[in-house]
N, C-alpha and C positions, 0 to 999 in steps of 0.2 A: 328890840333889846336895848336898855339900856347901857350908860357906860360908867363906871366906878369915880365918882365922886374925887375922891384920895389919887387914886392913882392915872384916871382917864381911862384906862383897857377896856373893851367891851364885858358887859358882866351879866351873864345869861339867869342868874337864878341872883340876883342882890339882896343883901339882905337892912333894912331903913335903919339908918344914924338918926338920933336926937343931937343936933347941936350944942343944944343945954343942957345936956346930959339929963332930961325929963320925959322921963319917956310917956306921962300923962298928957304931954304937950305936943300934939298933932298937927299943929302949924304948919301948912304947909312950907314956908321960908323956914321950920324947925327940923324936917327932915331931910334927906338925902343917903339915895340908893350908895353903896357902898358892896365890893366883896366881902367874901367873909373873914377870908386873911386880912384883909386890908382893916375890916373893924376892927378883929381882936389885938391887933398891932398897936392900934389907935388905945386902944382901951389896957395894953400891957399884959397880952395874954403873949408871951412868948413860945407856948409848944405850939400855938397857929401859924408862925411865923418863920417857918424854919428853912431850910434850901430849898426846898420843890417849891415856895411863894414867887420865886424869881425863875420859875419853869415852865409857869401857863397856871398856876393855881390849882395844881389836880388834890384830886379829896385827902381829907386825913381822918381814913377813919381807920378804928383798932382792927388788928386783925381776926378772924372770927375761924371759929371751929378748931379742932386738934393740931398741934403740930407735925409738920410732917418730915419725914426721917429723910434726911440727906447720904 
């Protein structure tokens, strides 16, 4: 396991940074393993970056199927 570039934390599933924002440019000195919170932070995606980023990085994904009656 790698560890997140940005942050240092162990990062089981990283996903590769371009430095120079080129992503044609495989350089090895141009990439680096990154979370995926930790990318979209970097790059200004704010709905990746929200309280549960400083909890352990658990997933965000949408909720799926009917909702259910409280």
């Amino acid at each position: 396991m790698t560890g997140c570039s940005m942050c240092g934390l162990p990062a089981e599933r990283p996903e590769t940074h371009h430095d120079n924002e080129h992503r044609g440019d495989n350089s090895p000195d141009n990439l680096r393993d990154v979370h995926r919170r930790c990318h979209m932070h970097h790059h200004g995606n704010d709905r990746a970056t929200d309280h549960r980023s400083a909890e352990g990085f658990g997933p965000r994904s949408p909720s799926t199927g009917p909702p259910t009656l409280s």
